[in-house]
MMTF fields as JSON, N, C-alpha, C and O atoms, coordinates in Angstrom:
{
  "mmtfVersion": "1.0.0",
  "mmtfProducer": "UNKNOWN",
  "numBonds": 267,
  "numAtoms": 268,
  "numGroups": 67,
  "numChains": 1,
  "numModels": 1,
  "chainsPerModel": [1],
  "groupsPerChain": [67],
  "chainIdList": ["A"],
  "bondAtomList": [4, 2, 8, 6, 12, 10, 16, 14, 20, 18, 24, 22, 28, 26, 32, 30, 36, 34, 40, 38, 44, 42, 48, 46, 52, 50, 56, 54, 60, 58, 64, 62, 68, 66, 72, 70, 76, 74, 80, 78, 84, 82, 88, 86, 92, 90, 96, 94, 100, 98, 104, 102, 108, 106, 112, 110, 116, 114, 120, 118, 124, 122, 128, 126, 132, 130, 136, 134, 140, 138, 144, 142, 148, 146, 152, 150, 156, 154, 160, 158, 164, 162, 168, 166, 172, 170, 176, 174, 180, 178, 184, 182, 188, 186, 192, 190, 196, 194, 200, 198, 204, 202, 208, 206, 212, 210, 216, 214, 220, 218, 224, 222, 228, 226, 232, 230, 236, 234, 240, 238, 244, 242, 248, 246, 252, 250, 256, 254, 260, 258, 264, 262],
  "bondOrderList": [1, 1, 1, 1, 1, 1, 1, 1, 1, 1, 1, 1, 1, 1, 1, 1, 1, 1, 1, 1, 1, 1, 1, 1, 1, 1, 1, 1, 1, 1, 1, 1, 1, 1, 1, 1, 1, 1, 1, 1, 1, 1, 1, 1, 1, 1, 1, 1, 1, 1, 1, 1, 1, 1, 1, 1, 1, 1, 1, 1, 1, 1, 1, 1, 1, 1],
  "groupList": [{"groupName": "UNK", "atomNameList": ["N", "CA", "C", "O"], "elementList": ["N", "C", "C", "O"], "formalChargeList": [0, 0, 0, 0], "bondAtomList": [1, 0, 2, 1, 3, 2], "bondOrderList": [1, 1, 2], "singleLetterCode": "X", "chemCompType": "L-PEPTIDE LINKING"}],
  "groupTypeList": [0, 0, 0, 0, 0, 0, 0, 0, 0, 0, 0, 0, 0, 0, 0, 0, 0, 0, 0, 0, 0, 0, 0, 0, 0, 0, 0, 0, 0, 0, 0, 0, 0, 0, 0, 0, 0, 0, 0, 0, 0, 0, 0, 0, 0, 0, 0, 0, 0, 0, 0, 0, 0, 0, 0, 0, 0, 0, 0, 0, 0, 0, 0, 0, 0, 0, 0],
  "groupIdList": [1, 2, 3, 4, 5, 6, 7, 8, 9, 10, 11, 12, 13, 14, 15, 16, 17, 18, 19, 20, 21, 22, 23, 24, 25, 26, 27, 28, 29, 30, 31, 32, 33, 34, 35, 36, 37, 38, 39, 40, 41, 42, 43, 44, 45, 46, 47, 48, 49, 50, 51, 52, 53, 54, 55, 56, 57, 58, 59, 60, 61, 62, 63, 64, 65, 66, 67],
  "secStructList": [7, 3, 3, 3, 3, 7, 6, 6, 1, 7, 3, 3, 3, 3, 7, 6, 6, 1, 3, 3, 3, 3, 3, 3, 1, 1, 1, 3, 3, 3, 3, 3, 6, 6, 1, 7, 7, 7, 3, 3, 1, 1, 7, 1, 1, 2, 2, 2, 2, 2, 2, 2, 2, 2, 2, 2, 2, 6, 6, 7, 7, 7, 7, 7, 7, 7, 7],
  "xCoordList": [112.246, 111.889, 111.595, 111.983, 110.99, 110.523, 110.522, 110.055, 111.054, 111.005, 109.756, 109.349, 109.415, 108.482, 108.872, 109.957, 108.324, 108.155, 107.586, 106.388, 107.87, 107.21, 106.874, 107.714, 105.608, 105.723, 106.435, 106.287, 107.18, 108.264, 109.445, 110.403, 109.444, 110.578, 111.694, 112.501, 111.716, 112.272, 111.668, 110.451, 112.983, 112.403, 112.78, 113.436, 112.126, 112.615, 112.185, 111.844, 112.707, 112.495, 111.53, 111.228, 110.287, 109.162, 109.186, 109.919, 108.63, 108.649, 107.349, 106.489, 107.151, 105.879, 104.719, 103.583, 105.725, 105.125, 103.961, 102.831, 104.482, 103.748, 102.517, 101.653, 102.113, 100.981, 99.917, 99.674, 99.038, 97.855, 96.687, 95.608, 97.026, 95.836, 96.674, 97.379, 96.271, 96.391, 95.114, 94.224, 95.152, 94.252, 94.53, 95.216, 93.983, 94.137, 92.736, 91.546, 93.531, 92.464, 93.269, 94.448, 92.741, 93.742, 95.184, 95.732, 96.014, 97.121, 96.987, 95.952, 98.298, 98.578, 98.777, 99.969, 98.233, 98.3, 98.095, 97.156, 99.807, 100.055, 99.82, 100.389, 98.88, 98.498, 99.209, 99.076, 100.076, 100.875, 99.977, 98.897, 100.366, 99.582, 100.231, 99.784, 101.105, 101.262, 100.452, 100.533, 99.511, 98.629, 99.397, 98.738, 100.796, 101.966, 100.592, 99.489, 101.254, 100.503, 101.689, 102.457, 101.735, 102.487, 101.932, 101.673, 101.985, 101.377, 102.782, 103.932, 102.326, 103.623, 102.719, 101.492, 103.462, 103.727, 103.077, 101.886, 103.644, 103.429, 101.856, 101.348, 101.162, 99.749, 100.329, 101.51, 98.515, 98.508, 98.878, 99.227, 98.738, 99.188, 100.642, 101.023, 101.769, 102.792, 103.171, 104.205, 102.862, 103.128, 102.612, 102.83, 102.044, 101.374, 102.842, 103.393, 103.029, 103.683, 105.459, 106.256, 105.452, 107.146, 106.798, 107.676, 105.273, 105.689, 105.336, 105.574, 104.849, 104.633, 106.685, 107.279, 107.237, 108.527, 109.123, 109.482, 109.337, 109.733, 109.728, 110.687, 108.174, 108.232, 108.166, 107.647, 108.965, 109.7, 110.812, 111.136, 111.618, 112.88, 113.231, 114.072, 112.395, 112.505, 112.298, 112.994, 110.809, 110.311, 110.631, 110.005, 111.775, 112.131, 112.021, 112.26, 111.648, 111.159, 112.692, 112.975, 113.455, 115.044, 113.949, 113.143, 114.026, 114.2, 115.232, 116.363, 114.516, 115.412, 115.408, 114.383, 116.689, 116.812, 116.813, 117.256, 116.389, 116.143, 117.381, 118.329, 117.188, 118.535, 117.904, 118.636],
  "yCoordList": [91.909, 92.27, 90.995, 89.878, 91.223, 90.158, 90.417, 91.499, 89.424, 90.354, 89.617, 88.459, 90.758, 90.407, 91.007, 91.576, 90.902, 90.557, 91.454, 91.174, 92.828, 93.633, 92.867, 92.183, 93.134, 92.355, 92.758, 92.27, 93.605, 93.556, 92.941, 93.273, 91.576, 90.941, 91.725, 90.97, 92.558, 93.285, 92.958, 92.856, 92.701, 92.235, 93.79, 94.659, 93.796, 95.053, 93.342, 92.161, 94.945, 94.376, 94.652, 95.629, 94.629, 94.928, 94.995, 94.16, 95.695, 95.608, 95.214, 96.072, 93.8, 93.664, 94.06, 93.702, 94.976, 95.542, 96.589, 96.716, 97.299, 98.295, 97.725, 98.591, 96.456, 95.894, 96.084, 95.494, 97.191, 97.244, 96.812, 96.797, 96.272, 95.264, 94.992, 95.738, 93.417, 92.495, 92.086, 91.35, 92.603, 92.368, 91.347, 91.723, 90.289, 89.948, 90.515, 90.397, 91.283, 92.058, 91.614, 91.959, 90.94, 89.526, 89.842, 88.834, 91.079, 90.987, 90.936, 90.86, 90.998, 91.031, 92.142, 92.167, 92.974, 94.438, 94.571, 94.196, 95.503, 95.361, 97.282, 98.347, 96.923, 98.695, 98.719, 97.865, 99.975, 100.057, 100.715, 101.155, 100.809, 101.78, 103.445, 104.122, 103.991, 105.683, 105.561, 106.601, 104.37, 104.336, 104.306, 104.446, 104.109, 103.596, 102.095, 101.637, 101.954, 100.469, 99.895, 100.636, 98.331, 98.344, 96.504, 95.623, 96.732, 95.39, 94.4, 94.765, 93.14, 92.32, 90.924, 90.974, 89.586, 88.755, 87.939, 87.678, 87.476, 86.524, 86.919, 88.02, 85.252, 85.079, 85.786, 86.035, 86.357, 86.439, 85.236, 85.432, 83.792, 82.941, 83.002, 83.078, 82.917, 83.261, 84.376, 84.275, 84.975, 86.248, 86.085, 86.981, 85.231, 85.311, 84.006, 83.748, 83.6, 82.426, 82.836, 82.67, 83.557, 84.755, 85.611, 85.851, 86.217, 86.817, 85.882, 86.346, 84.713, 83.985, 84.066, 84.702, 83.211, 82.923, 83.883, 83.623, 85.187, 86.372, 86.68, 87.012, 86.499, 86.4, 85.65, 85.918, 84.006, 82.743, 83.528, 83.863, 84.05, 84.465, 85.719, 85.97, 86.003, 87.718, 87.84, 88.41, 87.019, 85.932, 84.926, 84.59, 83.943, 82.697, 82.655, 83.547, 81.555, 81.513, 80.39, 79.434, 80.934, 80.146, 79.313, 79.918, 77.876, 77.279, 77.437, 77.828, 76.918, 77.393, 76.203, 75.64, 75.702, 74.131, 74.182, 75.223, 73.235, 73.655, 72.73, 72.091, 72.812, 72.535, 71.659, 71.019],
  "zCoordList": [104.729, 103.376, 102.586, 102.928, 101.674, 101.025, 99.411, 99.054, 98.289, 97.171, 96.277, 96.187, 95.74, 95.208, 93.094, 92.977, 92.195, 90.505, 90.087, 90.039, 89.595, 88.669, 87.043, 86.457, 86.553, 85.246, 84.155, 83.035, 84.425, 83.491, 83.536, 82.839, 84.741, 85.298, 86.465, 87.006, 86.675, 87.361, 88.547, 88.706, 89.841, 91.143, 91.653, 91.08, 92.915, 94.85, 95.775, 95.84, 96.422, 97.546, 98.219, 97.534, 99.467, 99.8, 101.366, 101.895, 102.046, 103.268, 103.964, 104.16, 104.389, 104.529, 105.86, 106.171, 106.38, 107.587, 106.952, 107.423, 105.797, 105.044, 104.53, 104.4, 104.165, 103.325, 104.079, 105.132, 103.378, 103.655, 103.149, 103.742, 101.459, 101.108, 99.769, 99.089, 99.63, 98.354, 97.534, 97.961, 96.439, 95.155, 93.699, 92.749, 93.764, 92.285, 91.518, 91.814, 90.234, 89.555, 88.188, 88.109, 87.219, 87.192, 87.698, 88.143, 87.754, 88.277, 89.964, 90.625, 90.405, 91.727, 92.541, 92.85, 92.98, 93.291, 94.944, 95.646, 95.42, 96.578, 97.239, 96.998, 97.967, 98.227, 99.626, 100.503, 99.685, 101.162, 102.055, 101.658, 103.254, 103.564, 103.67, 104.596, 102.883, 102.699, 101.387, 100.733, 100.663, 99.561, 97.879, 96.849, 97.917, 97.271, 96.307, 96.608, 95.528, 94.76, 93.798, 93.184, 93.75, 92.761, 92.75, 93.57, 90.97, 90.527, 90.465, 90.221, 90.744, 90.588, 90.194, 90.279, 89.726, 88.719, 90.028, 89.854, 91.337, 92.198, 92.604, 92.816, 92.629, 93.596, 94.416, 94.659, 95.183, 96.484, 97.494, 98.659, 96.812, 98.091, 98.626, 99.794, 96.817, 97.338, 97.96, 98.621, 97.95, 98.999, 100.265, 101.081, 100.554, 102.168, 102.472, 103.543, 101.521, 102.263, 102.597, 103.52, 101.0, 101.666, 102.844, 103.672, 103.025, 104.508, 105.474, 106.588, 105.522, 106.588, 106.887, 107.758, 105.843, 106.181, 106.896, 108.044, 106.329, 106.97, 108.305, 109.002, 108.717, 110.128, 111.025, 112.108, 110.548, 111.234, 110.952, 112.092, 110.198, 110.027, 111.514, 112.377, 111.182, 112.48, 113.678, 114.518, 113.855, 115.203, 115.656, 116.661, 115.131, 116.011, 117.427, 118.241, 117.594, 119.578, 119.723, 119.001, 120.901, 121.382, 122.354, 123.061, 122.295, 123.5, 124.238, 123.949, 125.775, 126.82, 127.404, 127.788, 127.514, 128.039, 129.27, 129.756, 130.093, 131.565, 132.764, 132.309, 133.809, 134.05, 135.218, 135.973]
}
């Protein structure tokens, strides 16, 4: 999950598996895909960069030390 800024200051939380398209229309508008929308305060860059993190957080690769 990732949280993202309603402009009324009020944060959620977001699930970014659901993002089916990002719009700046001057706001930031996140369309899911069940077609859900909700405008929030953060660029589109920051948001690519909380879900980049997200999925270093979920995806970590273990090295495997060799013997």
């Amino acid at each position: 999950m990732i949280y993202v800024t309603r402009l009324n200051g009020k944060q959620f939380a977001l699930n970014p598996d659901l993002i089916e398209l990002m719009e700046e229309t001057p706001d930031t508008v996140i369309t899911l895909t069940g077609g859900n929308k909700y405008v929030v305060s953060e660029a589109i860059e920051i948001l690519i960069e909380r879900i980049a993190e997200f999925r270093r957080r979920c995806y970590q690769t273990y090295k495997v030390e060799e013997q």
